[in-house]
N, C-alpha and C positions, 0 to 999 in steps of 0.2 A: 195910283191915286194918293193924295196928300193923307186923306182920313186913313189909310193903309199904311203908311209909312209910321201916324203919330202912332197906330195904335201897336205898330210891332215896336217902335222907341218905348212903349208904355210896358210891354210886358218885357223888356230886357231891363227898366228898372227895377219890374218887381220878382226881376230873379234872385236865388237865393248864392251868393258869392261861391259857397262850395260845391252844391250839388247843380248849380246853373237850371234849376227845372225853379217853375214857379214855386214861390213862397208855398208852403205848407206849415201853418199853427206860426204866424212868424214871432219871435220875440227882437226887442233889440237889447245890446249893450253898454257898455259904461262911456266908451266911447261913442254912443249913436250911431253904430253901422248895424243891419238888419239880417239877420238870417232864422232858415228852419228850427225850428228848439231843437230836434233830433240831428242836426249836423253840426251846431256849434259843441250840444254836448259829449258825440262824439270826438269833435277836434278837441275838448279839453278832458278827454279821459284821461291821460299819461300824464297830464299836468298837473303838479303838486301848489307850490305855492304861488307862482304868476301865471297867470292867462292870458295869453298874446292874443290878439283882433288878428284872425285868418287873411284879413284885408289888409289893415296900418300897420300893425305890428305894436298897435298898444297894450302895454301890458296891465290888464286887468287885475285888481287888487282882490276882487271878489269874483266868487260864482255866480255873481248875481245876474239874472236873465229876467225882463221885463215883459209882457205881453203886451202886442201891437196890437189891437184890435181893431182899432183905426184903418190898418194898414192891410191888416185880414181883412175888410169888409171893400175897400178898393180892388184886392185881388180879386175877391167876389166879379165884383162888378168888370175888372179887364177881361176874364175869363168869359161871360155875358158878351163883352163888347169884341172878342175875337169870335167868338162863333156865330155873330151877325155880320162883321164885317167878309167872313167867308162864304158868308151865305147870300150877299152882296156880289164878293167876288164869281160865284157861280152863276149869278144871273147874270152880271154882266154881258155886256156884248161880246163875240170874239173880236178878237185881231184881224184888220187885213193885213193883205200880205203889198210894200209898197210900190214891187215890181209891178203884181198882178190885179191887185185889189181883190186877190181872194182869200177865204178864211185860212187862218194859218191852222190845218188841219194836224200836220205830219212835225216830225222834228229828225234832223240826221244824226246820227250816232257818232258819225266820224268826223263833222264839222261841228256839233253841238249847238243847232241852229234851228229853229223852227220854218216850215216852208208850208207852202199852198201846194194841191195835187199839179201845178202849173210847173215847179222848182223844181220837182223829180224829173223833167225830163231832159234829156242828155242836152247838152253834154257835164250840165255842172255838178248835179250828184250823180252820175251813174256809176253802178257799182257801189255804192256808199246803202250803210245801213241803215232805212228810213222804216220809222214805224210810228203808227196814231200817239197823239198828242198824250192824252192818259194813260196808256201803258209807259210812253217816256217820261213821264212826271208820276207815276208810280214808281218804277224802275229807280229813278233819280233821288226821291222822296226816300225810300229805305236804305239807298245807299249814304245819304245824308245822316240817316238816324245810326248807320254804323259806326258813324265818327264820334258819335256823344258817347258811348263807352269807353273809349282810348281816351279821348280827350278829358272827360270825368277824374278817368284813372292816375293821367298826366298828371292834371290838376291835385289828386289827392298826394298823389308823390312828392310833389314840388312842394305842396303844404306839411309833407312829414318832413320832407327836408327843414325846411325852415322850422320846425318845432326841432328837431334837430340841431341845428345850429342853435336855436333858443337855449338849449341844455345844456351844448358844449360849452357855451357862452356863461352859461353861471357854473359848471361846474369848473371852468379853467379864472372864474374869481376867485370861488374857492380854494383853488388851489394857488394862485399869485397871493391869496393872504395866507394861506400858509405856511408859504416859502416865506415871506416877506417875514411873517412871526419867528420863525423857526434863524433865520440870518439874522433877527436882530437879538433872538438869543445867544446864538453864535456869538456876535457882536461880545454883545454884553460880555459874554466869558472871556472871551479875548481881553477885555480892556482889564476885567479883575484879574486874569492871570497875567497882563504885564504890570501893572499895579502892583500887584503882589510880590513878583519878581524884582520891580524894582528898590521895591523897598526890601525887600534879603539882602540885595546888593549892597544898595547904601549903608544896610546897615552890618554887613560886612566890612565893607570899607572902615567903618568909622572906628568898628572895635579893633582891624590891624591898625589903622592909622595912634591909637589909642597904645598899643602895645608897643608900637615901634618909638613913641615918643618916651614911653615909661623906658624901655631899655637906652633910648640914647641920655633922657635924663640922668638916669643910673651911671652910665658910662661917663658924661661928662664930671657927674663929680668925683669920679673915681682919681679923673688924669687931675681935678684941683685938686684933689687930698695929696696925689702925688708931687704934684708943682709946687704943693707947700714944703713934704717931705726934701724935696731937690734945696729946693732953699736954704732950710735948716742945714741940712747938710753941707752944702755950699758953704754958710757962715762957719759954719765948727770948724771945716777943715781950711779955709781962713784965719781961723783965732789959731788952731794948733797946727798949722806950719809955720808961725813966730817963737810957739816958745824953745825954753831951753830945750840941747836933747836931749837929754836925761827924760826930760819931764812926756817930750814928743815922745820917745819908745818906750815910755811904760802906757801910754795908751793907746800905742797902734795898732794895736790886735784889735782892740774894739771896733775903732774908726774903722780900720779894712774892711773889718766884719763887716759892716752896717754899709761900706760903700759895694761890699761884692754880692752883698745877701738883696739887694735894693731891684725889685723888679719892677717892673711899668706894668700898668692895667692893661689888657687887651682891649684893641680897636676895637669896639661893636660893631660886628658885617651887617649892613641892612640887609634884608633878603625881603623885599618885596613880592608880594604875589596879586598876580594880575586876574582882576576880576572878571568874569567872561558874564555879558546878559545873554541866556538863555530864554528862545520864545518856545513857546507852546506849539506841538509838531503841525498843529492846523496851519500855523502863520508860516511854516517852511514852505516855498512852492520849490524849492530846487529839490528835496527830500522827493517829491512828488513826480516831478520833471524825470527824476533818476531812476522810480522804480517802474514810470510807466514807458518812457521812449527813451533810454539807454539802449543799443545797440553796438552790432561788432562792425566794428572798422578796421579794414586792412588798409596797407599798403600798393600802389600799384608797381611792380618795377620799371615795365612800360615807360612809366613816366620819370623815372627817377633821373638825376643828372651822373654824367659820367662819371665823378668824384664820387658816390655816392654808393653806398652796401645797404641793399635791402637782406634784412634775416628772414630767413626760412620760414617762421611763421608771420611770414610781414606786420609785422607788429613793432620793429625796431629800425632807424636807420642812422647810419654813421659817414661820415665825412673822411675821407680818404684821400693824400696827398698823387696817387695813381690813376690813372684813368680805369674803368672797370672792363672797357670794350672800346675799341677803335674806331667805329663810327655810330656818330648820332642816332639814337633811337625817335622816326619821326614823332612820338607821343612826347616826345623831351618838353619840357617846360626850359626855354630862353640858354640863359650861359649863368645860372645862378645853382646855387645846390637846394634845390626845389622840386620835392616829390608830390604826386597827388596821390587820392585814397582811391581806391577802389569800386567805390558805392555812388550810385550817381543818385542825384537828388532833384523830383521834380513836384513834390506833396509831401503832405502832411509833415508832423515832427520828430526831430529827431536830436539825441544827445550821445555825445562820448567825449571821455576823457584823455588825456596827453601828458604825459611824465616828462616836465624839464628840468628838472635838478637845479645844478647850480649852472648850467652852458652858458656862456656871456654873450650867444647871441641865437635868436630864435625867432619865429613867426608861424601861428599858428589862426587856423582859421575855415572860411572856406571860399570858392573862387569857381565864375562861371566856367563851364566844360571846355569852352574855345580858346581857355587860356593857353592852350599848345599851339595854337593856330597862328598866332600871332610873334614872330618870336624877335622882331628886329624892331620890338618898342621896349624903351628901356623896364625896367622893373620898377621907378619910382613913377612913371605915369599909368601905369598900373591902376590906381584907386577904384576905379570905376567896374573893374572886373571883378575884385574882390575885395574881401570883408574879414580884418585880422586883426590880431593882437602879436604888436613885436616889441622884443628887445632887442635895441640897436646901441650902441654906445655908453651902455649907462640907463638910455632913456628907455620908457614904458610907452609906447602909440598905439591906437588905434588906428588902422590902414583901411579907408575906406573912401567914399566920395568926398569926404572934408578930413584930412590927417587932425587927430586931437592929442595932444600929449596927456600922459595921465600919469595922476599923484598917490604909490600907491604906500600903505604904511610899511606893508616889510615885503620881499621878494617870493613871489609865489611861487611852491616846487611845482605844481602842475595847474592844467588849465584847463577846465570843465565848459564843454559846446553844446550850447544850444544853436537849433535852427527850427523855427516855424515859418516853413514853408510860405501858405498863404497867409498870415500875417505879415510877412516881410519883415522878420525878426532874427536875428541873431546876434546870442546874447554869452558872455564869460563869465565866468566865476573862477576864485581861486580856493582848489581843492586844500588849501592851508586850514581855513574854516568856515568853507564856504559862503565866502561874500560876496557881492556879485562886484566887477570891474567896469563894465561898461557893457550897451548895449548900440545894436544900428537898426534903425529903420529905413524900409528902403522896399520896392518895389521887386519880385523877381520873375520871370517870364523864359529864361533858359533855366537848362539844368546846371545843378550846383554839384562840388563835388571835396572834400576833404582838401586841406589845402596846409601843406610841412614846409615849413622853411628852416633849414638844418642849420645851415651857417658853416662855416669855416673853422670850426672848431674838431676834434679828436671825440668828445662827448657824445653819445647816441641821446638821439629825441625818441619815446617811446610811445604808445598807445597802448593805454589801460586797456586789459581784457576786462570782459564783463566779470570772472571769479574775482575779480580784486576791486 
């Protein structure tokens, strides 16, 4: 029936959003959505200062709860209009059945199907479990009502969730302004303590610059006082190498004197002293890098080239005019003096150090695991496998997918590695004083591994132990 349909549309508007049963005492909200007073004030027990709508999710500024009266007296009255419209539905006629045109008496259990005494007979339900109309819509009826406690429950779940999230939600602003306050204090300090640095500096500078002037001033008038002294003297012994000699050897004891006793002022040595800017150990990230993913790095011999002496605690290797062994090891790296490390690399980060001294030629770095696998492409097309820093000739490069020549102030005794993994990072520095040299960014997807290029030299290439 249409009047059956409006009136079940009527009471699912005037259910209550959380407890889904009719409105009971209803009030509304800031927002104009409607619920029980005893279930919206339930949903804002735990709630402090906002009050989210269990529906929209607006958040409510106040406790404020209005009473619907209006909307209580419609309840009224839907309540009234269901229990006439089923009082309706009982009088009603039954149903024919439209095979048979008989009453549809029975309903099957195992079709879920209403039939006439005419349906049960074989062959289309038989065997199937058929029983009267009101016990099957009894039966059915409670089973239905089983489901509004789960579904209730559901419902309250899903709405603690969501006040849940509501809390996470302010308590993680709270916490972003925290952090935000707390980094721009940071901040701050930072800037005062290069500030402050910088001005010791300058004003170091200014007082040696200040003192080196006072001493070269001093110095230079010392060598005029003496250019004047040359002078005079110059003229005297001019005037007294003409006269008589008589007159010439009764004053040469003097002149001698005065020419052998005649010293010159000392050169003023500049001695410059170089000003270092010191930052504040927060702004160090290599300080940082070193204490938390420094590791031990070996050497592999496996891989080392025939020329070449791994020591005993693989930690050193040297260049040797002899071959070490008669045939190729197949881990060999190519026809260069080229060892790998030990440690293979396929996450997170990792740092270690390398002792090159003075060698005049070196390559340091790291380089995909299949670099052995390959060994009849030459070493300069190479880039693509791996990621180094060499000295070749004189020259400073970067050995990677694009070679970069590099300009650096003075010659680094060693070379400090970084590697971050999944950032696609790796990065030098020189352990002189720790500055950084260059980094690469790049993509890696094999494993990575230590990567020595020794060179042709007599000098051992080293690996900083972690005591040092």
């Amino acid at each position: 029936m249409a009047g059956e349909g409006a009136v079940a549309k009527l009471l699912t508007e005037i259910n209550c959003p959380i407890c889904l049963d009719i409105l009971r005492d209803p009030v509304t909200i800031e927002c104009g959505h409607n619920f029980c007073r005893f279930c919206i004030q339930q949903s804002w027990a735990d709630v402090q200062d906002r009050f989210p709508c269990p529906l929209c999710r607006h958040p409510c500024k106040e406790r404020h709860l209005w009473s619907n009266t209006q909307l209580g007296r419609m309840v009224d009255m839907a309540k009234h209009l269901q229990i006439r419209v089923a009082k309706m539905k009982q009088q009603e006629q039954k149903r024919l059945c439209e095979k048979h045109n008989q009453a549809l008496t029975l309903f099957c259990e195992d079709d879920l199907k209403l039939l006439c005494p005419l349906c049960t007979q074989p062959p289309d339900h038989q065997g199937h479990h058929v029983r009267p109309v009101e016990e099957a819509a009894s039966h059915h009826r409670q089973k239905l009502r089983s489901y509004i406690e789960p579904l209730k429950k559901q419902l309250a779940d899903l709405q603690e969730l969501l006040a849940t999230q509501d809390r996470q939600q302010s308590e993680l602003r709270g916490k972003v302004e925290k952090q935000r306050a707390k980094l721009a204090s940071e901040y701050e300090s930072v800037l005062a303590s290069i500030e402050c640095e910088q001005a010791a500096v300058h004003s170091r500078l200014a007082a040696q610059e200040k003192h080196i002037l006072q001493n070269l001033t001093a110095n230079k008038a010392a060598f005029s006082d003496h250019i004047s002294k040359l002078r005079a003297l110059r003229k005297e012994m001019a005037e007294t190498s003409v006269v008589s000699d008589v007159k010439l050897l009764m004053n040469i004891k003097g002149v001698l004197a005065r020419c052998d006793n005649l010293e010159p002022p000392r050169v003023y040595c500049l001695e410059y002293k170089r000003e270092e800017f010191s930052l504040p150990p927060q702004c160090s990230a290599l300080l940082q890098i070193m204490q938390t993913f420094r590791e031990e790095v070996t050497l592999d011999p496996e891989t080392a080239h025939p020329h070449l002496v791994v020591s005993e605690d693989k930690k050193s290797v040297t260049f040797v005019r002899k071959k070490q062994r008669v045939h190729k090891n197949p881990k060999g790296v190519a026809d260069y003096p080229v060892v790998l490390g030990s440690e293979r690399f396929d996450r997170g980060r990792h740092y270690w150090e390398v002792q090159v001294d003075d060698k005049p030629e070196w390559a340091v770095g790291v380089c995909k695991d299949t670099l052995s696998k390959k060994r009849k492409q030459p070493l300069l097309r190479r880039e693509k496998r791996f990621w180094t820093i060499q000295l070749q000739d004189g020259d400073y490069v970067a050995r990677g997918p694009v070679p970069v020549t590099l300009v650096l102030q003075e010659m680094p005794r060693g070379i400090g590695i970084y590697l971050d993994y999944e950032m696609g990072h790796v990065s030098f520095y020189s352990l002189n004083d720790m500055s950084h040299i260059h980094s690469f960014r790049d993509t890696f997807s094999e494993v990575l591994k230590p990567y020595f290029y020794v060179g042709c030299d007599p000098k051992p290439l080293t690996i900083c132990a972690l005591r040092d």
